[in-house]
VOGU-3710 file (C-alpha; in Angstrom, 3 decimals, decimal comma):
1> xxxxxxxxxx> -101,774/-22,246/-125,538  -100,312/-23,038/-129,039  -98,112/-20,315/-130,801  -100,714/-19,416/-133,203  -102,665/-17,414/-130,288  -99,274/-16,043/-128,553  -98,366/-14,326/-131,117  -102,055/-12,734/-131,781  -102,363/-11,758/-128,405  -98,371/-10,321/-128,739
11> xxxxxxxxxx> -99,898/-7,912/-131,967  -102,619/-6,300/-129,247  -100,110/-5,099/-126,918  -99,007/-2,037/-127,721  -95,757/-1,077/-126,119  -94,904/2,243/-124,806  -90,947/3,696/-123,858  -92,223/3,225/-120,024  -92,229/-0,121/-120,388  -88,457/-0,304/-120,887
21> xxxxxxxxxx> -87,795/1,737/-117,941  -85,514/0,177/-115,193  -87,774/-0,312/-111,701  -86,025/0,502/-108,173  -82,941/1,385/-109,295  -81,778/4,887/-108,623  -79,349/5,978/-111,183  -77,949/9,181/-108,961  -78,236/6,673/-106,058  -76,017/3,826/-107,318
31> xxxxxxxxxx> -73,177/5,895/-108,319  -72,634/7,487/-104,818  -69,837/5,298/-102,323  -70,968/3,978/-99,443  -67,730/3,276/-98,000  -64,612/6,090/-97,921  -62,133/4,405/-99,865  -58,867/3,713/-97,297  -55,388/2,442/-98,254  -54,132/-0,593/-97,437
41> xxxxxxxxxx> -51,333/1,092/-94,823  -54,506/2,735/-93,381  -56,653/-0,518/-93,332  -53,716/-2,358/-91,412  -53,310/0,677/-88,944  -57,018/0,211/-88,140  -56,996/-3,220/-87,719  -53,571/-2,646/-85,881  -55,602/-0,438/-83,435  -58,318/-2,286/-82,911
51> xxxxxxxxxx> -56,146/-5,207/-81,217  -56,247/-4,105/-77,833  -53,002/-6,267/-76,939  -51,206/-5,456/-79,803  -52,074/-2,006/-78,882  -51,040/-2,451/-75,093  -47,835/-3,614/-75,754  -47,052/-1,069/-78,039  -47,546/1,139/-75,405  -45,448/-0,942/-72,580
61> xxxxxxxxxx> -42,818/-0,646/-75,381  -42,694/2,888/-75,823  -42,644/3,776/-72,019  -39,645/1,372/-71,375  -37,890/2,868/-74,309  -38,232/6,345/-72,946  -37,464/5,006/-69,631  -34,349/4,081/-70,440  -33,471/6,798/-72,000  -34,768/9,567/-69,166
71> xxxxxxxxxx> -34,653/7,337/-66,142  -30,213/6,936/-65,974  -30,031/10,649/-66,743  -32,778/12,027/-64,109  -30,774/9,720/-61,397  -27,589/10,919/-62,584  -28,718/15,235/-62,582  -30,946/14,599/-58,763  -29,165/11,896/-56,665  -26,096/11,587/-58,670
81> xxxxxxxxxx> -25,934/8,254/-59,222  -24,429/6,470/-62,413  -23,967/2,643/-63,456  -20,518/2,436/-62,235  -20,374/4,758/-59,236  -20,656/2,611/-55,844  -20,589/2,550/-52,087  -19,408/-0,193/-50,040  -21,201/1,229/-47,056  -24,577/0,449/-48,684
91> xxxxxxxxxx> -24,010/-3,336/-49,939  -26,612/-5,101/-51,148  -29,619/-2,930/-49,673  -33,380/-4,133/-50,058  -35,523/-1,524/-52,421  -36,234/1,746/-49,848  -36,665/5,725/-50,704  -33,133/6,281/-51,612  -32,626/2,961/-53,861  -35,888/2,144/-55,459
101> xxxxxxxxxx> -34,164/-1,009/-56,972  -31,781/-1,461/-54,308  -28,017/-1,849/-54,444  -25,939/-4,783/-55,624  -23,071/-6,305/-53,720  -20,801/-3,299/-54,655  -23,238/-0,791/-53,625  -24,118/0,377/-57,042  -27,497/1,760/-57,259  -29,880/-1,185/-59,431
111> xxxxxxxxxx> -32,115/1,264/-60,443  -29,871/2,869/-62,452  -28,267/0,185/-63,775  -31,262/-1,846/-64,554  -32,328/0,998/-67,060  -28,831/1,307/-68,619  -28,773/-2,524/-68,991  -32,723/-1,851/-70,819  -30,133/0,360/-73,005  -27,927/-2,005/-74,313
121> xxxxxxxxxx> -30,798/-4,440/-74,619  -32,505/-2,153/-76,964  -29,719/-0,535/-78,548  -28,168/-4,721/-79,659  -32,076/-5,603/-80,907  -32,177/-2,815/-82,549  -28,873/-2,982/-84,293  -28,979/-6,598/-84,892  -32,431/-6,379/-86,611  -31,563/-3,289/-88,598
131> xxxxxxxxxx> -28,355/-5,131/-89,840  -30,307/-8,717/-90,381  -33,241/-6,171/-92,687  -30,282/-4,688/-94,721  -28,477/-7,891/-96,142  -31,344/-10,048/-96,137  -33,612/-7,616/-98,108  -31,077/-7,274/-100,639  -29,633/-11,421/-100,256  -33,272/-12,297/-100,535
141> xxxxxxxxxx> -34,073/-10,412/-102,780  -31,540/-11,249/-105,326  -31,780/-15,054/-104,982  -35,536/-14,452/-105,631  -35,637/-12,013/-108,782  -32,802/-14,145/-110,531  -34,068/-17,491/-109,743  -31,895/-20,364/-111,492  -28,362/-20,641/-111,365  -27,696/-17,613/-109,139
151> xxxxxxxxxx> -30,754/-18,524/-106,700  -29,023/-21,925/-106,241  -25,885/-21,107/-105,563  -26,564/-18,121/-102,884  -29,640/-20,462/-101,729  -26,766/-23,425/-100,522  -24,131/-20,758/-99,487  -27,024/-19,553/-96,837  -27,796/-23,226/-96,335  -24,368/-24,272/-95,596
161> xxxxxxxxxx> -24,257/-20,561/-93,222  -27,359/-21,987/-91,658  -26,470/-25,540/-90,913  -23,494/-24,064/-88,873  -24,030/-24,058/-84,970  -25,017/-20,570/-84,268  -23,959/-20,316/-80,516  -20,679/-22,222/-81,659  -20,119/-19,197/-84,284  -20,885/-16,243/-81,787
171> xxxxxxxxxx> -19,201/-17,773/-79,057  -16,024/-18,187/-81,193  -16,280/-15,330/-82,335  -16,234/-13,108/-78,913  -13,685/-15,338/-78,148  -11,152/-14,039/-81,096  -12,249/-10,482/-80,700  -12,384/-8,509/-77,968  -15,688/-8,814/-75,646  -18,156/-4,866/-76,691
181> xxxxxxxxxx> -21,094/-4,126/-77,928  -19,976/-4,083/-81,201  -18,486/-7,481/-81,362  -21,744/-8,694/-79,896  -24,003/-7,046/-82,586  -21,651/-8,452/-85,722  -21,966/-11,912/-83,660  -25,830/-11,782/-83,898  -25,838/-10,671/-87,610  -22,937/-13,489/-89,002
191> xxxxxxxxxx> -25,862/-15,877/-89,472  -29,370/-13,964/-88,028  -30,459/-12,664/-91,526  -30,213/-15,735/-93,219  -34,455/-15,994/-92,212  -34,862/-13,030/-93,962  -33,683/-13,546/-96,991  -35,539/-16,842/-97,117  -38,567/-14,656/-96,550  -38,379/-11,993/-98,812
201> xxxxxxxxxx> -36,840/-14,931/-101,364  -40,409/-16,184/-101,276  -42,009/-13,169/-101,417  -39,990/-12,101/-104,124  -40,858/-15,724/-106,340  -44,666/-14,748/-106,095  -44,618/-11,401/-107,122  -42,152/-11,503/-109,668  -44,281/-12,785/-112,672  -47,452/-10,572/-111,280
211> xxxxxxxxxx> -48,601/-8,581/-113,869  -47,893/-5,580/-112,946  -44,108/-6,838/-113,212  -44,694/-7,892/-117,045  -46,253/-4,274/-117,924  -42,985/-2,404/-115,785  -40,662/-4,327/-117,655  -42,416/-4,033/-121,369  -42,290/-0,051/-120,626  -38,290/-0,800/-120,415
221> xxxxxxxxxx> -37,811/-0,941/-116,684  -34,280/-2,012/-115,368  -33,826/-5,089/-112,900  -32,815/-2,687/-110,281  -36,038/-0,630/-110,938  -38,140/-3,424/-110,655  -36,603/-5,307/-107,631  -36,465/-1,588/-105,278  -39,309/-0,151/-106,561  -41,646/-2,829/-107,394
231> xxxxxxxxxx> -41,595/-5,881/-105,857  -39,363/-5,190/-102,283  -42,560/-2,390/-101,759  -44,906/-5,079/-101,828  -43,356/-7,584/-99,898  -42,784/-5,008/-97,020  -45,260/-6,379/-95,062  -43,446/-9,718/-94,206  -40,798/-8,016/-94,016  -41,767/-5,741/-90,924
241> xxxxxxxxxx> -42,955/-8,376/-89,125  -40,088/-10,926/-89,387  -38,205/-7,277/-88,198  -40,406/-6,471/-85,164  -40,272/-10,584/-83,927  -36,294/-10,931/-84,524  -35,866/-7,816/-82,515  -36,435/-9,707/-78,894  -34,079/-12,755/-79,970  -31,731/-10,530/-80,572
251> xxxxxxxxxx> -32,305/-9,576/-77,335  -32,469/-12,722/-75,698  -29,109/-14,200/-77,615  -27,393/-10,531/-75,977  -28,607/-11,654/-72,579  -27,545/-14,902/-72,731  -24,157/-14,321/-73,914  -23,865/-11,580/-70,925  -25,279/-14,077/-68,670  -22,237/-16,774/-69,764
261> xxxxxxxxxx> -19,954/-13,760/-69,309  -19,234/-13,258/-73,185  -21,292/-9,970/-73,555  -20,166/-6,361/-72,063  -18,054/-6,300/-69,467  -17,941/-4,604/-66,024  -18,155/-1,835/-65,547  -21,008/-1,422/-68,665  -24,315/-2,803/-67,050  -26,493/-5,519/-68,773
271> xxxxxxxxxx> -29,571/-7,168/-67,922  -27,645/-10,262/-68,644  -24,515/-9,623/-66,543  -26,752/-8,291/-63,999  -28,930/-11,776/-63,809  -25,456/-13,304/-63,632  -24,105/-11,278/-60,714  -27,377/-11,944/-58,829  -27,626/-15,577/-59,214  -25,119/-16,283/-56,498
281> xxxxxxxxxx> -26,836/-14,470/-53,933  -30,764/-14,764/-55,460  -32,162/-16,387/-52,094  -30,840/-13,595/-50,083  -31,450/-10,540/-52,507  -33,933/-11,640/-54,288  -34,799/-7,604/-55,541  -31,120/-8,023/-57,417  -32,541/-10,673/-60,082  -36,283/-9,649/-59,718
291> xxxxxxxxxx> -35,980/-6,573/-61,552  -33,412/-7,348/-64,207  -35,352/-10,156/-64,789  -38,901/-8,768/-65,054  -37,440/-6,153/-67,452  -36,113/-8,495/-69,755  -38,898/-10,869/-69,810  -41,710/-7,450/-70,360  -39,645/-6,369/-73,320  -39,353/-9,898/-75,192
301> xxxxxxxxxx> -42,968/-10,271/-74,215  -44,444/-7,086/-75,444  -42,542/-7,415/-79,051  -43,518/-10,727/-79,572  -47,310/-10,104/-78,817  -47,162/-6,598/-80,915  -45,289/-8,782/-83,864  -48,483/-10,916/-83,692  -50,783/-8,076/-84,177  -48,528/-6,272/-86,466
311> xxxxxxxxxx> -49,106/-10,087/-88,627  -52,350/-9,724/-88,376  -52,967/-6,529/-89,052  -50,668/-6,731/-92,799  -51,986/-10,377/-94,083  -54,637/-9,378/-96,303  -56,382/-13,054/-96,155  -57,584/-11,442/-92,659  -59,577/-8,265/-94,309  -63,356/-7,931/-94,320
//
């Protein structure tokens, strides 16, 4: 068909405002939301939930948390029991009615103590990663809004801190000061938040030429401003997990230092020492190491498998 006719049979159609009308679209229809729009702390909390392990050991945290906290204090107020009171009448007696845990070779009762040595367990994680979040966050942060000059010379300093033997620094270190808990929680932190400030360094690099960076600072925004209210808020999702998973190193390190005799000393009960005082005697009374042991190993367990979900649940490459 040449042009000629097209455009003849073009001048017989006569067009009508119908024929411009859009065809199976609803106008009320498309502006309604399908979806209820969530934040992203909400979206993480769901997918958080949804990870039945992350989710169990959550739980298995939070009853051996209140554990140790009730358990000590309800054996102290019924059978009057403490972590240093003993009786060398009951010596090392197998698990029964009166001793759930049994007794050590003092006859101090190891139900008691194993939840008191779940205290100081907690209490040095706790402290340690607290610590390790407040100078790395604010280390890492300033090596990574600065960059140049000052991010080389504070990235070799942590280097040169790094590259240092880290049992060889905590072990000197007890050995100088006198052996408590507080000499055992600076010894974790001298080098432990060295990681995070690598982390939030990198964190801090990526976000720090974002653009909603450029428009804070072109509306006059100080570097302080920017670096705490900015860019540290959107980084704190690497930041809580590097927190939950340095929590049970801390514990381990506290164990092991115990366990070598360089953590709290008798008569303050850790799981540590306790493992230690039991390892002489394990193939007799076996119910001295089982427990201490078992405790230990469900704690570092359960915040290593909830850091995992906690990951998960925060990197947003995992969203549908």
């Amino acid at each position: 068909m040449d042009t000629k006719t097209v455009n003849n049979l073009a001048a017989n159609v006569e067009l009508t405002p119908d024929d411009f009308r859009k065809i199976g679209t609803d106008e009320k229809g498309a502006e309604v939301i399908s979806r209820e729009s969530i934040s992203a702390w909400r979206d993480a909390w769901q997918r958080l939930r949804s990870n039945k392990m992350a989710m169990t050991a959550l739980v298995v945290l939070a009853l051996i948390t209140i554990a140790a906290l009730v358990c000590p204090w309800i054996a102290w107020k019924v059978s009057g029991y403490n972590y240093y009171s003993n009786d060398l009448l009951a010596t090392n007696k197998a698990p029964s009615a009166q001793h759930w845990f049994g007794t050590d070779d003092l006859g101090r009762d190891m139900f008691v103590r194993t939840w008191r040595g779940a205290q100081i367990s907690l209490v040095v994680g706790l402290a340690a990663a607290c610590i390790d979040l407040l100078i790395g966050v604010i280390y890492g942060g300033i090596m990574g809004y600065f960059g140049g000059r000052v991010d080389e010379i504070m990235n070799k300093f942590s280097e040169i801190l790094y590259s240092i033997p880290y049992l060889l620094v905590t072990i000197l270190l007890l050995v100088v000061m006198e052996p408590s808990l507080g000499t055992i929680i600076l010894a974790l932190t001298i080098t432990g938040w060295i990681n995070m400030s690598w982390i939030v360094r990198g964190e801090i690099m990526q976000l720090k030429n974002r653009e909603f960076v450029l428009a804070s600072r072109s509306m006059g925004a100080g570097s302080g401003r920017l670096l705490f209210r900015h860019l540290l808020p959107n980084a704190v999702g690497p930041i809580i997990v590097t927190v939950t998973l340095s929590v049970p190193n801390a514990i381990f390190a506290e164990a092991f230092l115990s366990f070598l005799g360089l953590g709290v000393q008798a008569p303050v009960a850790s799981l540590g020492s306790m493992i230690n005082d039991a390892l002489t005697g394990w193939l007799y009374y076996p119910w001295r190491m089982l427990f201490p042991a078992v405790l230990i190993s469900l704690t570092m367990l359960s915040f290593n498998i909830f850091g995992d979900g906690l990951r998960d649940a925060l990197d947003p490459k995992l969203k549908k």
